[in-house]
N, C-alpha and C positions, 0 to 999 in steps of 0.2 A: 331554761333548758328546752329546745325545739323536740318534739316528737319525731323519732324517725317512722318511714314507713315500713309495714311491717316486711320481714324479709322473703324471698322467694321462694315458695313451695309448689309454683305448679308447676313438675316435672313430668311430661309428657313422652313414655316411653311406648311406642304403636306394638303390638304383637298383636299373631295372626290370629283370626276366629274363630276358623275351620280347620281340620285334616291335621295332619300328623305334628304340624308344630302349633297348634294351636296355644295359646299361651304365651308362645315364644319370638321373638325378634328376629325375622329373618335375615334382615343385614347383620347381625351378630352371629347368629348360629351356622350361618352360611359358609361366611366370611372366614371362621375359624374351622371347618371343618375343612375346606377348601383349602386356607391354609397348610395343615397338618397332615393333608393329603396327601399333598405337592411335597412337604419334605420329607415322607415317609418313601414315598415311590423314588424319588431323588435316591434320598439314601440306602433302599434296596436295589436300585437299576444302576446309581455312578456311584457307590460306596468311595472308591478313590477321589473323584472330583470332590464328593460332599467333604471328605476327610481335608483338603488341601482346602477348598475354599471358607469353612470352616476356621480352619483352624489361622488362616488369614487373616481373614475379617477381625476375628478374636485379638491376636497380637497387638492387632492398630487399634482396636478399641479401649486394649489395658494400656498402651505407651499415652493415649491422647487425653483420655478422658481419670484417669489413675487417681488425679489432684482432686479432680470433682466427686468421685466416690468417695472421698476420705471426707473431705468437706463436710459434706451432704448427708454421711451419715451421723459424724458431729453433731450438725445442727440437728439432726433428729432427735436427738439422746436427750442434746440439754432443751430444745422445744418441750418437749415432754416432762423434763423436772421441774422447769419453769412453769407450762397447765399446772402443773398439780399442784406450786408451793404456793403460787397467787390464788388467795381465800375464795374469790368473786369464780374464778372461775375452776378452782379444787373443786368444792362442794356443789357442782351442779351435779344433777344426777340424767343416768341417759334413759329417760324414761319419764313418765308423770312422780310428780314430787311422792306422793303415795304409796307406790308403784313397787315390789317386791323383788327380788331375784329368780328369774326361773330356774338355776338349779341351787343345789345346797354347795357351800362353799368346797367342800371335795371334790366336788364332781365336776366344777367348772375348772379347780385347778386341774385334776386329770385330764381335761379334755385339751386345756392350752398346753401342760406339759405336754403329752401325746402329740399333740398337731404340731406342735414349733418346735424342739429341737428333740421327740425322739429318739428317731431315725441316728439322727447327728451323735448326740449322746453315746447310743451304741458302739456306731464306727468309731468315731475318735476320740473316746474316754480315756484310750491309752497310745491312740494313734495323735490325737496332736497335741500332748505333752510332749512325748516323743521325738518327736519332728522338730519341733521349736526349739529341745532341747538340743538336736545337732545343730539347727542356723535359723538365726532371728539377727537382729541388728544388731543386739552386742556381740553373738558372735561373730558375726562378718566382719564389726571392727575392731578385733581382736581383744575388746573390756575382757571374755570368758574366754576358755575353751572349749569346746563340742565334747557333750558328755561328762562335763565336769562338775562338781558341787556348784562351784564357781557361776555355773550355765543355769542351774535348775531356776533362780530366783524371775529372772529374763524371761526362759520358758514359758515360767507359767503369767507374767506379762501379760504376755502375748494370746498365752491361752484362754484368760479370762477375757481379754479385751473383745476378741474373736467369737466369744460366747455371754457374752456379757449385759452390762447394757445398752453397748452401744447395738448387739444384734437385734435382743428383744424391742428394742427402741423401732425397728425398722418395721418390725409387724404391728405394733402400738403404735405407730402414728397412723398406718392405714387404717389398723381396726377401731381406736378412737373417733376418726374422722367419719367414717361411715355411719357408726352407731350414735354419734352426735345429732346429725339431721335423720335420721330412721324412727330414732326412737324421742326425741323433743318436737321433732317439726314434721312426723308421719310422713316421711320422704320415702321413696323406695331403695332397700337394701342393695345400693350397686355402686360401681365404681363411678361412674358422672356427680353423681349426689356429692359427692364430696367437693368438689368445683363451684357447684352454684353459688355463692357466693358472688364468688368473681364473675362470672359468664352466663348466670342466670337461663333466659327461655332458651339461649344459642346452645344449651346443648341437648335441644329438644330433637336435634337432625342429624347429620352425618358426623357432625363435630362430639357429640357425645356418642354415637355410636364408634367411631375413633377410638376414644377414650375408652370404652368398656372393653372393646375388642384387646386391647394392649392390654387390660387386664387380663382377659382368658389367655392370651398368647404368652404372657410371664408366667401367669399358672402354671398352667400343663407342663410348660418348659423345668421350671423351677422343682412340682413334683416329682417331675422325670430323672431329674439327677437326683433327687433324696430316692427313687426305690430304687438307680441305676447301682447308689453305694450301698445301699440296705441289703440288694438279694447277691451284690458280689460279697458281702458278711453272713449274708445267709447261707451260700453254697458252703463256705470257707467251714463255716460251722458243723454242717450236712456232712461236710467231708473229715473233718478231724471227728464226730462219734461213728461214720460207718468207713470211711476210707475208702470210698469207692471213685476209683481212677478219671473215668468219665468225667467227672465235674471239675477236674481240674486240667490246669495246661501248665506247659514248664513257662519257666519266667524269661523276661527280655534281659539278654548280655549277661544269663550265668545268673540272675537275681531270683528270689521265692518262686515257686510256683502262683498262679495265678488261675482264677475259676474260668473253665471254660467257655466258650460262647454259646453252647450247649448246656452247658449249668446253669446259665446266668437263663436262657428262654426258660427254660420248664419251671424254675423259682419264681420268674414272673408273670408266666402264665398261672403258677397257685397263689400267687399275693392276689394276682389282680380278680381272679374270678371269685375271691373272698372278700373281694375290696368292694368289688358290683353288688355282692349278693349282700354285704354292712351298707350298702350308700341308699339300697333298695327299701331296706327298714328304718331311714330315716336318723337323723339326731337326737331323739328322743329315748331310742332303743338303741341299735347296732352301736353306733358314736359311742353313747355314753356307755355301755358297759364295756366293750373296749377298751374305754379310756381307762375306768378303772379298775381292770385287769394287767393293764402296762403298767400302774402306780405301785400296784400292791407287787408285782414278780419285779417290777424297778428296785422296789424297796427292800425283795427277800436276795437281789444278786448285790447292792449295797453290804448287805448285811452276810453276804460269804466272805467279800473284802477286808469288813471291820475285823472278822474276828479269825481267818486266815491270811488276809494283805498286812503291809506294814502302816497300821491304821497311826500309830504315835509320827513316826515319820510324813504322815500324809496329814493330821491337824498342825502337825509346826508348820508343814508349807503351805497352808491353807493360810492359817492366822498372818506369817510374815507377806504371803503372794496377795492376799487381797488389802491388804494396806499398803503394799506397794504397788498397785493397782491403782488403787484409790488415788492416791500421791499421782499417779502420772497420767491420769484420766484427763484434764484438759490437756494434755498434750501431745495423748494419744488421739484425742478427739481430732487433729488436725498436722499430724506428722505426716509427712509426704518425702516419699525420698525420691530423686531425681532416677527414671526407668532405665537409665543408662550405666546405671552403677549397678553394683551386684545387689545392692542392701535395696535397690529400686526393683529388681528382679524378683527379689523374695518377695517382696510389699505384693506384686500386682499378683503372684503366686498363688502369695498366701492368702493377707487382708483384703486386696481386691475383688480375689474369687470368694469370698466370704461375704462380701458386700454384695455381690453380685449375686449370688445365690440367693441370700437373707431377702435382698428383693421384690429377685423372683419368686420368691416363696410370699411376699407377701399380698397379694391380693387374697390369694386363697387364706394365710391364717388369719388377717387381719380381719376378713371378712364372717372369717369363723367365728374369731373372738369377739365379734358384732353382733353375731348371732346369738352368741350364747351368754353376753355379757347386759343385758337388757336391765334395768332396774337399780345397778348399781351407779357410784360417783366418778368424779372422772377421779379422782383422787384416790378413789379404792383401784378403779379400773387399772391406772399409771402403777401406783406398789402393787397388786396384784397380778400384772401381768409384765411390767417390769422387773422390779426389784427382786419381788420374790421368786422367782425363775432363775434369773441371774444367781442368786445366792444358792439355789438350788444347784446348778448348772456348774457353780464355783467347786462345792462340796465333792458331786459326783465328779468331777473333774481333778481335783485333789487326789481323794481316795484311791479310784481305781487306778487313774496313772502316777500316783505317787508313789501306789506300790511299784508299777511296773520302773519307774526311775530307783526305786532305791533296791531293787534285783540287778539292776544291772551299776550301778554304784559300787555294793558289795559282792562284787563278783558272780554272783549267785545263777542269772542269767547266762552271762558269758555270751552276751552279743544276740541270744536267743531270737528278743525282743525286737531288737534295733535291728535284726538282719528280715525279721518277720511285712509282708505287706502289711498296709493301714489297717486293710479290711479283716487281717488277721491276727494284728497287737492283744489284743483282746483275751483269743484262744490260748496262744501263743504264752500269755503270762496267768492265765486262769491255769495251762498245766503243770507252771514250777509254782504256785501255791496250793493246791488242791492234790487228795489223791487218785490216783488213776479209778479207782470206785466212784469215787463221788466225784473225778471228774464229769464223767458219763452224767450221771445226774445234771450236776451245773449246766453242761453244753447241751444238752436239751434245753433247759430252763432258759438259759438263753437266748437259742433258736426259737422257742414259741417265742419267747419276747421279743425278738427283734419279727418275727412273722406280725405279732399283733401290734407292732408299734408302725410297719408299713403300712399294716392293714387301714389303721385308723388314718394314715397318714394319705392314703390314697381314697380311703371312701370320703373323708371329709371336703378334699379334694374335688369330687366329681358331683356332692352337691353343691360345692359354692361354684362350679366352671356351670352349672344348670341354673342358678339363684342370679346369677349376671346375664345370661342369655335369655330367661325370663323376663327383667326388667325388674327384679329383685322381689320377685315373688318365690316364697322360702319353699311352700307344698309343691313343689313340681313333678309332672308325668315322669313314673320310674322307669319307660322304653327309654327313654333321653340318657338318664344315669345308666343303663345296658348297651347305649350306642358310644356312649364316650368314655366307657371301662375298655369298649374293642380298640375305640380308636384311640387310646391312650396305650394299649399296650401296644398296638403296631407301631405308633412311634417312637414306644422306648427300646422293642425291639428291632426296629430298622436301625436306628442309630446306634443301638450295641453291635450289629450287623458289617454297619459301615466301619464301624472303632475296631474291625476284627477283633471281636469281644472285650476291647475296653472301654473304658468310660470318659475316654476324653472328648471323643465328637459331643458325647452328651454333654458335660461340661460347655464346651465353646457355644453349641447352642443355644444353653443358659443365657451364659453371658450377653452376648448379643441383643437375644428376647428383653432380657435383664434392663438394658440403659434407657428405651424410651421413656418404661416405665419411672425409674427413676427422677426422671423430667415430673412425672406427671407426680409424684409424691411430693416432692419441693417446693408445686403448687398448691399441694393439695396442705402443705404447713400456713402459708401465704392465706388462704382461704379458711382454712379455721380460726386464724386470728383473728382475721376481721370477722367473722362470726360472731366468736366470744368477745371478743369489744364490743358491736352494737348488739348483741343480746343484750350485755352486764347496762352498756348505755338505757336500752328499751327498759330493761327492768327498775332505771336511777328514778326514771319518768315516771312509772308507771305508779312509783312510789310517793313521787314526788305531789304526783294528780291523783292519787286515792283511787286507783283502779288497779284490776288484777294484772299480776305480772306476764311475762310473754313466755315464760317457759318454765 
């Protein structure tokens, strides 16, 4: 057996010495501010242009590329259960062999529930049960009817799949891969670090600077549509316990009302100025309690449903939906329907924008879950931040829209739900089970909740957009997290602006931001292989020649 040489760690990221960025990467922090500048002034000076060309760009992005997001994030899923069940490379740990957890196991799950699907959770707990239950594939080809017993099983399909593992998958391969070389090969905590491998010193210059920058630019993009649907659930909320007219507008062609553009700033201007003032105290503090502040008020509005929702009706469809789940998991993993059929329409809708999102979301959670995941194996890492989420995810997904499915099954509803916006399924089915007394209660409970699940969700946010601009230096100057809370909400409220208060410009934007990135994840699976292969090789040697192992 030939010794290999050892692999590459000297990752050379320049930051400046002196003055206000000191610390920091100019061609990164420049570059992205500059950026987000340009589309914030865009989208307050041509709102219309931004809105058309936008939403252009978008169309051809989901008709072209539709096959490769499904793919792609396939391959993520089962990359990921494949790490974990091969022995050699399960039980490596991301950290010195010795080496402990920095937080207690609650608190790390708090903080990845919190950062990854939240926000999501909130809004579509009974909005996309819902949904999938009027049109998914089998109903488009006529297996079900929309709305029918017949429909629910499909629904929820699709609603796990979308929430599941193939999403957690998508933040689990970035955050795996980063805390791989950070925390075994003392690399710095950034998006290039994950490449070396492949590309070793070449991404000591513009080419890694590249690459970091598409990180921060999916970021921001990604957080933007998670607080764009948070604080339009939030107004929705604000407005069904005081009713105050202001926050809302009438709906498009006769449909619900919908939160104003004026409701939607002032909500984002108090996430975010809570968001700055959590990112400012750090992960150690603001993060983590937080996080478990959103577990514990997660776990007390769970427990309004168990024992006012239709909790027996929501475990049968749990127990039947995740083994038929299961059953169709490789082939959901790579089902692609043609963009030209209806059943193709829904796909880039629904799953596509799901992909696209999860994404862009994940430099920032991935890079979280690297942060905060030090110490543990990849194989704890994978069911912890996989599975168990997903099963998490299943649950709360069951429950609260299983009630809201079986209110409108048994009459009970009477369209209530199904005529209700996304951002309002929720309230909407929290008032035909609760009383008008303790609804009041609930819908506060709520509204903090979803306030502190944005919250978390943007402050962790605005430290990991400063930890990649740094050159993954975790302690960064708190002016930087107060300059990019401002310029993070100018650009979710320019493009609320330009959407004449809706949330699609932000959406399209996503996507967009969304695809380079993707590119670079698919490499970045390519690149942990050969990792874990010449690491488990260095280690056969090391074994072999009576000398210490290499990791």
């Amino acid at each position: 057996m030939t010794e290999l040489k050892p692999p590459f760690t000297d990752l050379e990221i320049q930051t400046a010495d002196t003055g206000f960025y000191q610390g920091y990467s100019l061609p990164i922090a420049l570059t992205a501010k500059i950026v987000f500048a340009l589309l914030t002034v865009w989208a307050l000076l041509r709102p219309g242009s931004a809105d058309a060309i936008l939403s252009l760009v978008n169309a051809e992005i989901l008709g072209v590329f539709n096959f490769f997001y499904i793919v792609a994030v396939g391959v993520f899923a089962w990359f990921l259960l494949i790490v974990a069940v091969i022995p050699s490379s399960g039980r490596r740990k991301l950290g010195k062999e010795d080496e402990k957890p920095e937080f207690s196991t609650f608190s790390w799950f708090a903080m990845m529930f919190g950062a990854g699907l939240g926000v999501g959770l909130m809004v579509y707990a009974t909005a996309e049960p819902m949904n999938n239950w009027g049109q998914n594939p089998d109903v488009i080809n006529g297996s079900a009817a929309a709305y029918s017993a017949d429909a629910v099983q499909s629904a929820y399909r699709y609603t796990f799949m979308h929430y599941g593992l193939h999403a957690w998958g998508i933040y689990v391969v970035t955050g795996l891969c980063l805390a791989y070389y950070a925390y075994t090969r003392d690399m710095p905590l950034t998006i290039r670090t994950a490449l070396t491998p492949l590309f070793g010193r070449h991404l000591n210059g513009s080419f890694g600077h590249i690459v970091d920058i598409l990180g921060v630019v999916a970021t921001i993009l990604g957080i933007a549509v998670t607080i764009g649907f948070g604080i339009s659930q939030l107004v929705n909320g604000f407005y069904s316990i005081t009713g105050m007219e202001w926050m809302m507008r009438p709906g498009q062609d006769g449909g619900p009302p919908m939160p104003s553009a004026v409701g939607l700033i002032v909500a984002l201007v108090v996430v975010m100025l809570l968001s700055t003032l959590s990112a400012v105290s750090g992960v150690g503090r603001g993060v983590k309690y937080l996080s478990n502040v959103n577990l514990v008020l997660s776990t007390l509005l769970l427990l309004v449903f168990v024992v006012f929702g239709s909790f027996a009706f929501a475990m049968t469809t749990y127990g039947q939906a995740l083994t038929d789940y299961l059953l169709h998991f490789p082939a959901l993993s790579v089902q692609a329907f043609s963009t030209s059929t209806e059943a193709g329409e829904w796909q880039t809708g629904a799953t596509t924008f799901y992909w696209a999102w999860w994404i862009a979301f994940s430099p920032f959670v991935g890079l979280f879950l690297a942060r905060i995941s030090r110490g543990r194996t990849i194989r704890e890492f994978v069911i912890g931040a996989v599975v168990m989420p997903s099963l998490v995810s299943f649950a709360w997904m069951a429950i609260l829209g299983g009630t809201s499915v079986d209110l409108e099954l048994s009459g009970v509803a009477q369209g209530a739900i199904i005529d209700a916006s996304s951002t309002n399924k929720l309230f909407a089915t929290l008032q035909l089970i609760v009383g008008e007394q303790l609804y009041s209660i609930v819908a506060v409970m709520c509204a903090v909740l979803i306030l502190t699940f944005l919250v978390t969700s943007a402050d962790s946010g605005l430290l990991v957009i400063n930890t990649i601009m740094a050159g993954g230096e975790e302690d960064t100057d708190s002016r930087h997290r107060i300059v990019w809370g401002v310029l993070l909400t100018a650009v979710i409220g320019a493009l609320i602006v330009a959407g004449g208060g809706g949330l699609v410009v932000l959406q399209n934007a996503m996507i967009i931001g969304a695809l380079p990135f993707a590119f670079v994840m698919v490499v970045m699976c390519v690149s942990l292989a050969k990792a874990l292969y010449r690491d488990h090789y260095r280690d056969r040697w090391a074994e072999a020649n009576g000398v210490g192992a290499t990791s």
